[in-house]
C-alpha positions as CSV (number, residue, x, y, z in Angstrom):
1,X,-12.0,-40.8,6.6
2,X,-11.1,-39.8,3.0
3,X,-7.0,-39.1,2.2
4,X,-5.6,-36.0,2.8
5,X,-5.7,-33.9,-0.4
6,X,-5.0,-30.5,-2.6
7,X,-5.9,-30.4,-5.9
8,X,-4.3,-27.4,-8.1
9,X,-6.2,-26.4,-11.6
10,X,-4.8,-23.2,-13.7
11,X,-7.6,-21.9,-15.3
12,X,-5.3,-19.1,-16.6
13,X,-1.6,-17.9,-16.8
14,X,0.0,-21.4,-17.9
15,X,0.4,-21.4,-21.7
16,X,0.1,-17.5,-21.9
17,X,1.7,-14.5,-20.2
18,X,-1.3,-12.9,-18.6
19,X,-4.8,-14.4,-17.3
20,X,-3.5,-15.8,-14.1
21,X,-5.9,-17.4,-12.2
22,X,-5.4,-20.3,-9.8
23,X,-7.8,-22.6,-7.7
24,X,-6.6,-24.7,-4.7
25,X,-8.9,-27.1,-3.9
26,X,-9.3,-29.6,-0.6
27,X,-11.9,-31.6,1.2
28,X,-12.8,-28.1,2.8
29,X,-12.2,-25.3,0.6
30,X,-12.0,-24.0,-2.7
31,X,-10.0,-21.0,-3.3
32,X,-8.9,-18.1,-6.0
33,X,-4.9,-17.0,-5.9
34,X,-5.2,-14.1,-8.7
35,X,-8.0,-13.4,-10.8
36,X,-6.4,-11.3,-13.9
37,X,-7.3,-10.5,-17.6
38,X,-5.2,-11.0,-21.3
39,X,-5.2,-7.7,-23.9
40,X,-6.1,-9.0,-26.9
41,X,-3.9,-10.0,-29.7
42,X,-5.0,-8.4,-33.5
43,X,-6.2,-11.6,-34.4
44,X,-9.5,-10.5,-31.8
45,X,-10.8,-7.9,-33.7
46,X,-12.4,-5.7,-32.1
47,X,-12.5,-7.7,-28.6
48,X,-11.6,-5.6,-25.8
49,X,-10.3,-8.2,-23.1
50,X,-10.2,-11.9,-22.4
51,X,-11.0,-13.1,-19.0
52,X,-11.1,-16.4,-17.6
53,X,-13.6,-19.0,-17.9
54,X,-15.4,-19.2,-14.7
55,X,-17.7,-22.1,-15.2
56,X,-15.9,-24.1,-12.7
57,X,-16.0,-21.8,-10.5
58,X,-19.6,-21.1,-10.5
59,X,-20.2,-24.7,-10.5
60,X,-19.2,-25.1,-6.8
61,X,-19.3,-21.5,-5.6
62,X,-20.5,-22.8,-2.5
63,X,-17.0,-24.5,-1.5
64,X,-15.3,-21.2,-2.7
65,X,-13.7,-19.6,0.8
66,X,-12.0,-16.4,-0.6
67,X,-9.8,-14.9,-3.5
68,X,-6.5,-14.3,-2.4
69,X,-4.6,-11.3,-4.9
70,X,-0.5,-11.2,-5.4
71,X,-0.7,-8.0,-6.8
72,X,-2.6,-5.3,-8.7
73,X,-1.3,-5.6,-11.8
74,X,-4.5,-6.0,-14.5
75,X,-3.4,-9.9,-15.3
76,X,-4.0,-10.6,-11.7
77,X,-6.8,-8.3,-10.7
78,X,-8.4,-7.3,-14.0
79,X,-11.3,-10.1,-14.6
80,X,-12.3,-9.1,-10.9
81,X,-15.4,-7.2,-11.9
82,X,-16.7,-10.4,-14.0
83,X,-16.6,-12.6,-11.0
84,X,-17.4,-10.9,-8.6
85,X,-21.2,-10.3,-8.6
86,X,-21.4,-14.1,-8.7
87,X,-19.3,-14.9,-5.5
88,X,-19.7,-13.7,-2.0
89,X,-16.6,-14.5,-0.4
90,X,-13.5,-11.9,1.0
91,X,-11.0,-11.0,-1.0
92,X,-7.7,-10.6,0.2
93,X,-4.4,-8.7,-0.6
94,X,-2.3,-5.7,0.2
95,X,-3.5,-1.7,0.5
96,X,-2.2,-0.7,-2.5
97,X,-3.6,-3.9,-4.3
98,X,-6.5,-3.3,-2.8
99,X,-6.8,-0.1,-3.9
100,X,-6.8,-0.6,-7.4
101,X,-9.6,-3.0,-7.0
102,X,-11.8,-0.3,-5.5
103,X,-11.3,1.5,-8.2
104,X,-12.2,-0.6,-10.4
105,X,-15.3,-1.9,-7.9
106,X,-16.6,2.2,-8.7
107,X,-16.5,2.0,-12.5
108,X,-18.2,-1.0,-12.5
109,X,-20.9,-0.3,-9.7
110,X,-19.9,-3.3,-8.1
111,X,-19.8,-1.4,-4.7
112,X,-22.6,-4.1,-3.0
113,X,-20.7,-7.2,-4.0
114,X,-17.3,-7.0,-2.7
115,X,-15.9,-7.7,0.7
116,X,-12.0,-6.1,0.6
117,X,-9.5,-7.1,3.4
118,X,-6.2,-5.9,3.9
119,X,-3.5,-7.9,4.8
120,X,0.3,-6.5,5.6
121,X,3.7,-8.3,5.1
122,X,3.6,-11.7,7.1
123,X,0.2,-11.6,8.3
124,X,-1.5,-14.8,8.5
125,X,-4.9,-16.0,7.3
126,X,-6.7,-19.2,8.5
127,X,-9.0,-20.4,6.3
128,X,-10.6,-23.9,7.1
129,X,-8.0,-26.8,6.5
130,X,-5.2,-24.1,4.8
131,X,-3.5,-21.3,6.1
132,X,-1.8,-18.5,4.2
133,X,0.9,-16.5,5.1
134,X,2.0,-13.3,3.5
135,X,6.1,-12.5,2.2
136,X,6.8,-9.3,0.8
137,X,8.3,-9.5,-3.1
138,X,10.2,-7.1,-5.3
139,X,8.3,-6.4,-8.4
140,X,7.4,-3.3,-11.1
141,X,4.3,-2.6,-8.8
142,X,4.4,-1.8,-5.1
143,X,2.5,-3.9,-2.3
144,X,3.4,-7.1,-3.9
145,X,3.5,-10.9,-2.3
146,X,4.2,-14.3,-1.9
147,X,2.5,-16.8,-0.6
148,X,3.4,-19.3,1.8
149,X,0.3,-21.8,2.2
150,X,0.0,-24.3,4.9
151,X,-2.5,-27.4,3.6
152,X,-3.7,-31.0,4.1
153,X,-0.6,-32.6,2.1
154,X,1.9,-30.0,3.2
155,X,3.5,-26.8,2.4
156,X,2.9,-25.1,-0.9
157,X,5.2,-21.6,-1.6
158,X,3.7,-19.3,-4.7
159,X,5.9,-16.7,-5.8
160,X,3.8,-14.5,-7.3
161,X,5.5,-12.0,-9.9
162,X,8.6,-11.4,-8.1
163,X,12.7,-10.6,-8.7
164,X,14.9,-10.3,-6.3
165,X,16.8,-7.1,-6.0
166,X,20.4,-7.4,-4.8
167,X,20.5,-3.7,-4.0
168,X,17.1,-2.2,-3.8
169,X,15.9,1.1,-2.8
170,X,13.3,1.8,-0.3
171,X,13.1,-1.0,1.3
172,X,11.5,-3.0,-2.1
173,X,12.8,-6.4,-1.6
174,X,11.7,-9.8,-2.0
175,X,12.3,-11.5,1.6
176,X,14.5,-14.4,0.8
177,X,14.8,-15.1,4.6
178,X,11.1,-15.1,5.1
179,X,10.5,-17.7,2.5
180,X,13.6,-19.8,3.7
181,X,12.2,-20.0,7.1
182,X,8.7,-21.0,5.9
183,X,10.7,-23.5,3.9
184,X,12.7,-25.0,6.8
185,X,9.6,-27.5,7.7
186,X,10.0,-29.1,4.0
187,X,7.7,-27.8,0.7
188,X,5.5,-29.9,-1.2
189,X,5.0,-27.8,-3.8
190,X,6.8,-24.2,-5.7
191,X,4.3,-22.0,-8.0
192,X,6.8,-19.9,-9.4
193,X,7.2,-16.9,-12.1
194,X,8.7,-18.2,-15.2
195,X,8.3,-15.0,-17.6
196,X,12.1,-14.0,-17.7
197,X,13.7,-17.4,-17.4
198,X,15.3,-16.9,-21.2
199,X,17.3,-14.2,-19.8
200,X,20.4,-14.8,-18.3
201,X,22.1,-13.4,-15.4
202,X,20.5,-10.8,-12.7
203,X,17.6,-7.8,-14.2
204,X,19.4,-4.6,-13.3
205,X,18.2,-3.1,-9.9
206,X,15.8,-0.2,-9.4
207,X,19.4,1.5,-7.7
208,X,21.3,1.2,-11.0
209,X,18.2,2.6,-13.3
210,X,18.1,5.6,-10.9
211,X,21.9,6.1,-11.7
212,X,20.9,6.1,-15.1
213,X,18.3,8.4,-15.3
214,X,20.4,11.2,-12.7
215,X,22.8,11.5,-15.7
216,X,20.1,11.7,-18.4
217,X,18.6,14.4,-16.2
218,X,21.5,16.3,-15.1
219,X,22.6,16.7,-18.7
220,X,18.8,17.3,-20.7
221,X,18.6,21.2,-21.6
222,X,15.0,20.7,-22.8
223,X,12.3,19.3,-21.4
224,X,12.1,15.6,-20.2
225,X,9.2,13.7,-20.5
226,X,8.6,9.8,-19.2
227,X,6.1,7.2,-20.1
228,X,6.1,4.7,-17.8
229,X,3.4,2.0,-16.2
230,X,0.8,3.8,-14.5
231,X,1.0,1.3,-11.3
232,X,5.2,1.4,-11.1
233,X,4.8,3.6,-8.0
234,X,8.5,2.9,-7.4
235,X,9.7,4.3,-10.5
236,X,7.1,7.5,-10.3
237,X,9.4,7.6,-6.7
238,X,12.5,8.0,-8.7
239,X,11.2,10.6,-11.2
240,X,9.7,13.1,-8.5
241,X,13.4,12.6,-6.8
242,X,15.5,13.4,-9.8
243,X,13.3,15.9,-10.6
244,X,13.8,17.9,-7.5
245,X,17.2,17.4,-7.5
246,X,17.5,18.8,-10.4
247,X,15.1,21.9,-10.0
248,X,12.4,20.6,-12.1
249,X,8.4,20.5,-11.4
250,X,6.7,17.7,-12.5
251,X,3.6,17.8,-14.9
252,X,1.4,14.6,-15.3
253,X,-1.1,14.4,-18.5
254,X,-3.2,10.8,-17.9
255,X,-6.1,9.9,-16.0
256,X,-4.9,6.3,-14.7
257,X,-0.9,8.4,-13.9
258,X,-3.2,10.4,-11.8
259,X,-5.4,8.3,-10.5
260,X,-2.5,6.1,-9.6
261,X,-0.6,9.2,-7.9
262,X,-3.3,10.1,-5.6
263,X,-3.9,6.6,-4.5
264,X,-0.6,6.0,-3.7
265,X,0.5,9.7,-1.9
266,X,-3.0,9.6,0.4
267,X,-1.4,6.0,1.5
268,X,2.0,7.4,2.1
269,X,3.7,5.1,-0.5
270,X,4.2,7.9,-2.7
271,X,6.8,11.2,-1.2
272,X,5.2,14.0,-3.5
273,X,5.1,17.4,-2.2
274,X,2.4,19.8,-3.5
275,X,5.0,22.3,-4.7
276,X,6.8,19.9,-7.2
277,X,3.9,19.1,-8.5
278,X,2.2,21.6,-11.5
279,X,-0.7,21.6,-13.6
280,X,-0.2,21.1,-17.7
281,X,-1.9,24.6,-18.0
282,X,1.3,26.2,-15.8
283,X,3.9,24.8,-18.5
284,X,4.4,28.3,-19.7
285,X,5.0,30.1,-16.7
286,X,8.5,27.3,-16.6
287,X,11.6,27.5,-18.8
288,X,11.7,23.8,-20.8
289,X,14.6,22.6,-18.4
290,X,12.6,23.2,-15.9
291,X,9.6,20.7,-16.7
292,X,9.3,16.9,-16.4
293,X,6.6,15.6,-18.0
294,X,4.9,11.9,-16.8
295,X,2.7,11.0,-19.4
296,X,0.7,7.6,-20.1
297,X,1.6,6.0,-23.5
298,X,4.3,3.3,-22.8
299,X,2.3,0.2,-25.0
300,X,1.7,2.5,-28.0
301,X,-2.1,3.1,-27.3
302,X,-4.1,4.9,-29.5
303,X,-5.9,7.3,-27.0
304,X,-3.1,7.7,-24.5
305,X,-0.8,11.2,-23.9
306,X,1.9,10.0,-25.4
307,X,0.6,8.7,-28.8
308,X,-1.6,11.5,-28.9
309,X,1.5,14.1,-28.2
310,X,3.1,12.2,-31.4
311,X,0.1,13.1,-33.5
312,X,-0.3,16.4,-32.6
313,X,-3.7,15.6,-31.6
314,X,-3.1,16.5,-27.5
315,X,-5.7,19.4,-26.4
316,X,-2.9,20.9,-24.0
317,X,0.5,19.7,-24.5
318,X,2.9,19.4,-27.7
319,X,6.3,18.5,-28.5
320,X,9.0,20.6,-29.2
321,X,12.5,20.5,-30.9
322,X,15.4,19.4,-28.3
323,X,12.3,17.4,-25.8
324,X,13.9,14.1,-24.5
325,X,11.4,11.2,-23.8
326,X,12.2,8.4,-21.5
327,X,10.5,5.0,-22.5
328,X,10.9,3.7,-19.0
329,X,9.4,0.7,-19.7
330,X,9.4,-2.8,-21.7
331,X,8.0,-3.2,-25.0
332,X,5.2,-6.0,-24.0
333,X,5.0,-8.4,-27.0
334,X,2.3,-7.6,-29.2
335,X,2.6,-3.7,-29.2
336,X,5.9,-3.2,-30.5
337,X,4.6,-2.1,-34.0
338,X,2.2,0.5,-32.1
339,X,5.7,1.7,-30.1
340,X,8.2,2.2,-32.7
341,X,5.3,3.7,-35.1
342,X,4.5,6.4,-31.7
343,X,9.1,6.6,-31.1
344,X,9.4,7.5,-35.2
345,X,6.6,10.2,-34.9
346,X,8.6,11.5,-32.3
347,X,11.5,11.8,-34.0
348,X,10.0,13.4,-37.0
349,X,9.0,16.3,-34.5
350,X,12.6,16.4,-33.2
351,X,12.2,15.3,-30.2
352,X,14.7,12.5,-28.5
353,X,13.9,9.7,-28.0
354,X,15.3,7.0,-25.7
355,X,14.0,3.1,-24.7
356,X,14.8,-0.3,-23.2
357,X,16.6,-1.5,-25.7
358,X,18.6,1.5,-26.3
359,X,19.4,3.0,-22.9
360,X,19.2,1.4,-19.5
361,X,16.1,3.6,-18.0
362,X,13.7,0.2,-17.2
363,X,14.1,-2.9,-14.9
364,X,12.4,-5.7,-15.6
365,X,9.8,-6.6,-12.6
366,X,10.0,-10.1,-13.3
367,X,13.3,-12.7,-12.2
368,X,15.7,-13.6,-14.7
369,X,17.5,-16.9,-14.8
370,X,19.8,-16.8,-11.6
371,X,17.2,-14.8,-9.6
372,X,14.5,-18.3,-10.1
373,X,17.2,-20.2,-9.8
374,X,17.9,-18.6,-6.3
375,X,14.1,-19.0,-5.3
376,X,14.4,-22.8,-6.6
377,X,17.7,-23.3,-4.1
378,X,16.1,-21.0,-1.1
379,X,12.4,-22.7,-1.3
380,X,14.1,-26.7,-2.2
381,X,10.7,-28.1,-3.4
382,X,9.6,-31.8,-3.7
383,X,7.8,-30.7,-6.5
384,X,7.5,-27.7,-8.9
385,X,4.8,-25.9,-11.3
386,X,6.3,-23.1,-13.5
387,X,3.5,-21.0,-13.8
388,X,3.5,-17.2,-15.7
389,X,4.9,-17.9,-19.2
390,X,4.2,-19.2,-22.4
391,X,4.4,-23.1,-22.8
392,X,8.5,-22.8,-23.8
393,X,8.8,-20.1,-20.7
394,X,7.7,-23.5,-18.4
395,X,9.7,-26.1,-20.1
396,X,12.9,-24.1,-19.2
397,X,11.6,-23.1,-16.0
398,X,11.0,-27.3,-15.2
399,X,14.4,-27.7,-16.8
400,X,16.3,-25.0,-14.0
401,X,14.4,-26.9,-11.6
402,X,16.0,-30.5,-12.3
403,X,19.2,-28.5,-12.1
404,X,18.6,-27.6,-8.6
405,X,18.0,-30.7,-7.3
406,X,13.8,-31.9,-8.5
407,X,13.5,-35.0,-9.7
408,X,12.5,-35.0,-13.4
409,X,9.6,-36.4,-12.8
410,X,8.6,-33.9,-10.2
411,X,9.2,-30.6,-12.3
412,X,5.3,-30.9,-13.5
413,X,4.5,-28.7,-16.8
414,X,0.7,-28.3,-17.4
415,X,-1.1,-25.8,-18.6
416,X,-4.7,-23.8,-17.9
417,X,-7.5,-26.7,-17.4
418,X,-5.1,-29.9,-16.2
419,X,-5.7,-29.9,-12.5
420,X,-3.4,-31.9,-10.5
421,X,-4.1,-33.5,-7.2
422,X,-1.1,-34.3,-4.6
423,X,-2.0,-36.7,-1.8
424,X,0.8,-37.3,1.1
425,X,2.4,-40.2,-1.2
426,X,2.1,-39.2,-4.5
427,X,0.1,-37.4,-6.9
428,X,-2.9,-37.9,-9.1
429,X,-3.7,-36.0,-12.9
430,X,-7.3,-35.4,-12.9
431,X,-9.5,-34.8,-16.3
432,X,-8.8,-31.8,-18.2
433,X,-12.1,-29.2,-17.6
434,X,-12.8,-26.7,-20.2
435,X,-10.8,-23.6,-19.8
436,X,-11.7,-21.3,-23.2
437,X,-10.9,-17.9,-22.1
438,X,-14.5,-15.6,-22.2
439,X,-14.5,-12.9,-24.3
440,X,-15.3,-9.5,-23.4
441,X,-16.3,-7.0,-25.9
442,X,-18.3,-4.0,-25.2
443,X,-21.0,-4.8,-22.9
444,X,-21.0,-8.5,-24.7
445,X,-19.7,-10.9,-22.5
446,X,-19.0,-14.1,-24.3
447,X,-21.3,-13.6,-27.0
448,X,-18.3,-12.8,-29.0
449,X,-16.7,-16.5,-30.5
450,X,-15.3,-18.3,-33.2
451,X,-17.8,-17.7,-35.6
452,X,-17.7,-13.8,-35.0
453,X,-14.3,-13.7,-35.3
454,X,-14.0,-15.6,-38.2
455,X,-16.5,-13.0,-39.7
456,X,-14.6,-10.0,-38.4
457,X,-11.9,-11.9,-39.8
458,X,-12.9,-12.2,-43.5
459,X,-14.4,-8.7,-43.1
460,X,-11.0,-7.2,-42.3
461,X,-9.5,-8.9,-45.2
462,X,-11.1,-8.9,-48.1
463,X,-14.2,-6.0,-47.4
464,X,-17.7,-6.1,-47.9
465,X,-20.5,-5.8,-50.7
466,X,-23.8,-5.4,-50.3
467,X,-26.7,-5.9,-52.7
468,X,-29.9,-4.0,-52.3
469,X,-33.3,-4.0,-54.5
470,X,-36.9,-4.0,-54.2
471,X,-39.1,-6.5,-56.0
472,X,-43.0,-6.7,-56.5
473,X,-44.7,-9.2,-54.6
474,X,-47.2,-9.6,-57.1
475,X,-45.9,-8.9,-60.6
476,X,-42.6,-9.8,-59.8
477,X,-40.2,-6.9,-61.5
478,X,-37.6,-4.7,-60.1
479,X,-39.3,-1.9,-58.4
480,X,-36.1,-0.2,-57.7
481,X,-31.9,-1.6,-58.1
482,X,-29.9,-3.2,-58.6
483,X,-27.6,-1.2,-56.2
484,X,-24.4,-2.2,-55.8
485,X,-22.3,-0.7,-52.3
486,X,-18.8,-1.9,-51.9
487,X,-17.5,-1.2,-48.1
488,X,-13.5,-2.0,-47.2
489,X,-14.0,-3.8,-50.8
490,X,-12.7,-1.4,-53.7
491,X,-12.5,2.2,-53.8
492,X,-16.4,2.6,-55.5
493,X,-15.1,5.8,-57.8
494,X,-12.0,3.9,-59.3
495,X,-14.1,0.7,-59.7
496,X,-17.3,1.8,-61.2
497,X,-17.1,-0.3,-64.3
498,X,-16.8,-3.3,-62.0
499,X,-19.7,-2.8,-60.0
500,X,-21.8,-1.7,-62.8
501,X,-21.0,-5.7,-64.4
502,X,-21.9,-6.7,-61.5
503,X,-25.4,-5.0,-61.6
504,X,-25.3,-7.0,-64.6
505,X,-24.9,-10.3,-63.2
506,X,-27.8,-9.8,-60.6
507,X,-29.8,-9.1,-62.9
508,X,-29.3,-11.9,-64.6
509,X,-29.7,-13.8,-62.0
510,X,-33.0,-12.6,-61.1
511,X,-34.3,-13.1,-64.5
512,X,-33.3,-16.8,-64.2
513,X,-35.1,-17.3,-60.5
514,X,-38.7,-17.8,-60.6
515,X,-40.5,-15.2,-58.8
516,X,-41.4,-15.6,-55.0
517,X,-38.3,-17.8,-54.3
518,X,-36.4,-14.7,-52.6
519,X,-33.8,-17.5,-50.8
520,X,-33.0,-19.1,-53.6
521,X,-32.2,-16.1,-55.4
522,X,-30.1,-14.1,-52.7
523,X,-28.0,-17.8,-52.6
524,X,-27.7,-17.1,-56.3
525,X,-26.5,-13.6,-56.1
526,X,-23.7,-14.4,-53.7
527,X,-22.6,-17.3,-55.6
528,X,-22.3,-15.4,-59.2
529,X,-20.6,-12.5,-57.4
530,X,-18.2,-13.8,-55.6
531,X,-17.2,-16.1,-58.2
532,X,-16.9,-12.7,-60.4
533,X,-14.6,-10.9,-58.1
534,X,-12.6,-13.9,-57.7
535,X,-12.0,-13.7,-62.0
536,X,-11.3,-10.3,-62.3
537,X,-9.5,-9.4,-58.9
538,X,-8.3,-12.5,-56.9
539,X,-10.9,-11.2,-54.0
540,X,-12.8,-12.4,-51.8
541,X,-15.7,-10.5,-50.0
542,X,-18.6,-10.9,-48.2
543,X,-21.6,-10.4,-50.2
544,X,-24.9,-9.5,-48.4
545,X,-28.0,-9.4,-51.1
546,X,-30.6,-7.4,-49.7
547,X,-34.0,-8.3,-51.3
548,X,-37.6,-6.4,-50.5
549,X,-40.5,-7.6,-51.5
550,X,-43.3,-5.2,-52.0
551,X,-46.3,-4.6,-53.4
552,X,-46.4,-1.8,-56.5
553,X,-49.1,0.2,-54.2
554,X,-46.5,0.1,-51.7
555,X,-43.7,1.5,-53.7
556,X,-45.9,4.2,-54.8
557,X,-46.7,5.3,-51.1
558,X,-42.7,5.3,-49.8
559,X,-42.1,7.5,-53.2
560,X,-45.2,9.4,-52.2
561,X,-43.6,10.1,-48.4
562,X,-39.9,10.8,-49.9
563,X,-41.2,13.2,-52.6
564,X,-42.9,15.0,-49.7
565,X,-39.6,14.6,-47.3
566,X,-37.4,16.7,-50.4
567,X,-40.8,19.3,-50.7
């Protein structure tokens, strides 16, 4: 009879905030905790998501007993849609959670493929040789969990994306108790949320932002608007309350705000009623201090209410002089040049403008320092994975760990694609497998790599010029061009001359190729010119020499057909 076993490989999340995605493997089973996407950095061009790299997966789909889900966040549930059609196992994980993956099961007309089962706060789920138990968490999204996971080698405790709330509202807590008495029998191993370890101290509580936001409210004498996450349910809570404390209706402008709303009031997580609720084409029947606005827009996206309001692009709604807006969110790394561009339009339309940094109107969802170090002391691992952070986000999360009490050689930092196997007496690293996130853009998926990119790449920065000319087949001359089109290169009108030398140059070129050799002489062509633009402007561009070979006869007939087309 083989040893006991559990083998743990990230395949996302470990490295990099977002992506999470987590197999635990036994002699049994094979299972998914998370299955999430990554928003694209500006170095993708044009790439609309990155997903994980499910070739291991698919490789022993067979073994695979379910995906378990934290929480509906997109970098847990987002890459759901990509896996799915390929798997035919349950997937687990809370109503709201759950929720959010229908909807996204309907825009991707996955309805056929996906098996959804609920699970509440400390439910338990047998599953072959592992069992996994359920423990409410405090996060930015409603519905989340831990998990507590009984297996072959012993206990393993994942935090998901939690903090822990020392005063929280509604009930929203993360249930130290629960996770102490799972704990009691002795843990293995803690998985556990590293994103906020840099920051000292406590994250404010979800009571003190409400206290915050009464006195923004009781004293605004305009309208108030708020851009927020469209899944913080909590803080949409907070809003509708202030709002009727303070004799305002609430307008929402945003399909995924609404969306969001409806899921969460038919479930009874939301307290709405009808009446504070108005339509963006009642505005004007409402004095400005009146109206609360919820509007999508919080990362700076292009497309969204609020970015469109700063434009003066929105079909419905505008800003006015004296509006306050409420940035009740954080700036997530990578779009704070899109924010503060959206915050200064804003302000050049006289609205106010408040943020994060500025004004304490958002929580972080995620534990800072003495919050994990809390979870480290309640949960008293043998060993410990930081998972959720970039690489310097897991080497001080290993670090808080020694200081609790893990031995140094038992605070483990690896990274997607370094699976680890524990065994009752010790553990085992395992060969790296290839963990390349996919690429997902358009309705390309993973046609899109380093090649591409690099093209996109050199495109974006130094532009594009594009020969075109017809030649005879049999006589060899120029039936028509030289022409010479510069795209994203140089403005064509300002830089006439230039592209009329280098008409010149092709032509020289061609006069110095023998005829018939059409490679040969396109190779030419984009060796003289770019060695040209590099001499007169320092530039680079692609050069793409478009040659047509024709007979005269040919040429006749397509002048024949134009020549009618103008008639």
């Amino acid at each position: 009879m083989s040893e006991p076993q559990l083998t743990v490989c990230p395949l996302g999340g470990l490295g990099e905030i977002g992506l999470n995605c987590m197999l635990l493997s036994t002699a049994e089973s094979l299972v998914i905790i998370d299955c999430g996407l990554l928003f694209p950095d500006d170095a993708l061009f044009g790439v609309d998501i990155a997903i994980p790299r499910f070739d291991h997966i698919l490789s022993q789909k067979d073994r695979l007993k379910a995906i378990f889900l934290t929480h509906g966040h997109e970098d847990h549930i987002g890459a759901l849609p990509w896996l799915l059609p390929y798997v035919d196992v349950p997937v687990y994980g809370s109503q709201f959670t759950l929720g959010l993956v229908e909807n996204k099961v309907r825009e991707h007309n996955l309805e056929g493929y996906v098996d959804l089962r609920e699970v509440k706060a400390y439910d338990r789920v047998d599953l072959g040789d592992m069992a996994f138990n359920f423990f409410p968490v405090c996060h930015s999204i409603i519905d989340g969990f831990g998990l507590g996971i009984e297996t072959p080698v012993g206990r393993v405790v994942h935090t998901g994306d939690f903090k822990i709330d020392r005063d929280p509202l509604d009930g929203q807590a993360t249930d130290l108790k629960a996770f102490k008495e799972f704990s009691e029998q002795g843990v293995t191993l803690l998985f556990s949320d590293s994103t906020n370890v840099e920051q000292e101290g406590f994250a404010l509580t979800e009571r003190e932002i409400k206290g915050s936001m009464r006195s923004l409210f009781e004293d605004a004498e305009g309208r108030i608007l708020v851009t927020l996450f469209s899944s913080h349910i909590q803080r949409m809570q907070e809003i509708f309350d202030l709002a009727e404390e303070t004799g305002r209706k609430v307008g929402i402008s945003g399909k995924s705000l609404a969306r969001n709303i409806d899921l969460a009031r038919d479930m009874g997580k939301l307290r709405v009623p009808s009446r504070n609720i108005i339509e963006t084409d009642e505005l004007p029947d409402y004095r400005d201090d009146e109206i609360v606005l919820l509007v999508t827009g919080s990362q700076g996206e292009s497309l969204a209410s609020l970015s469109r309001l700063s434009t003066g692009e929105h079909r419905q709604l505008n800003i006015k002089e004296g509006d306050l807006v409420l940035m009740s969110s954080r700036f997530i790394p990578g779009n704070t040049k899109a924010i503060t561009k959206v915050i200064n339009r804003l302000y050049k339309l006289g609205a106010e403008v408040l943020y994060e940094k500025a004004q304490g109107i958002h929580a972080s969802g995620h534990a800072h320092k003495e919050e994990l170090r809390t979870m480290l002391e309640t949960v008293k691992p043998k060993y410990f994975i930081p998972v959720h952070g970039e690489y310097r986000h897991l080497i001080k999360h290993s670090r808080l760990a020694v200081e609790t009490g893990v031995a140094p050689e038992r605070a483990l930092v690896i990274e997607d694609g370094e699976p680890v196997t524990f065994l009752l007496h010790g553990i085992r690293f395992e060969e790296n497998i290839p963990v390349q996130c996919t690429l997902v853009d358009g309705k390309g998926v993973g046609d899109v790599g380093q090649t591409v990119l690099k093209e996109r790449q050199l495109l974006a920065g130094e532009g594009l010029v594009i020969v075109a000319m017809v030649v005879d087949v049999n006589t060899g001359e120029i039936l028509r061009g030289p022409e010479v089109t510069s795209k994203g290169f140089v403005f064509e009108q300002h830089y006439s001359h230039l592209l009329e030398d280098a008409k010149c140059i092709v032509l020289d070129v061609f006069e110095n190729i023998p005829p018939g050799q059409t490679g040969k002489l396109k190779e030419r062509i984009r060796s003289a010119l770019r060695r040209f633009f590099r001499k007169v402007l320092g530039r680079d561009p692609v050069v793409i020499p478009l040659v047509i070979s024709l007979t005269g006869n040919e040429q006749k007939d397509q002048d024949s057909k134009c020549d009618r087309c103008e008639l």
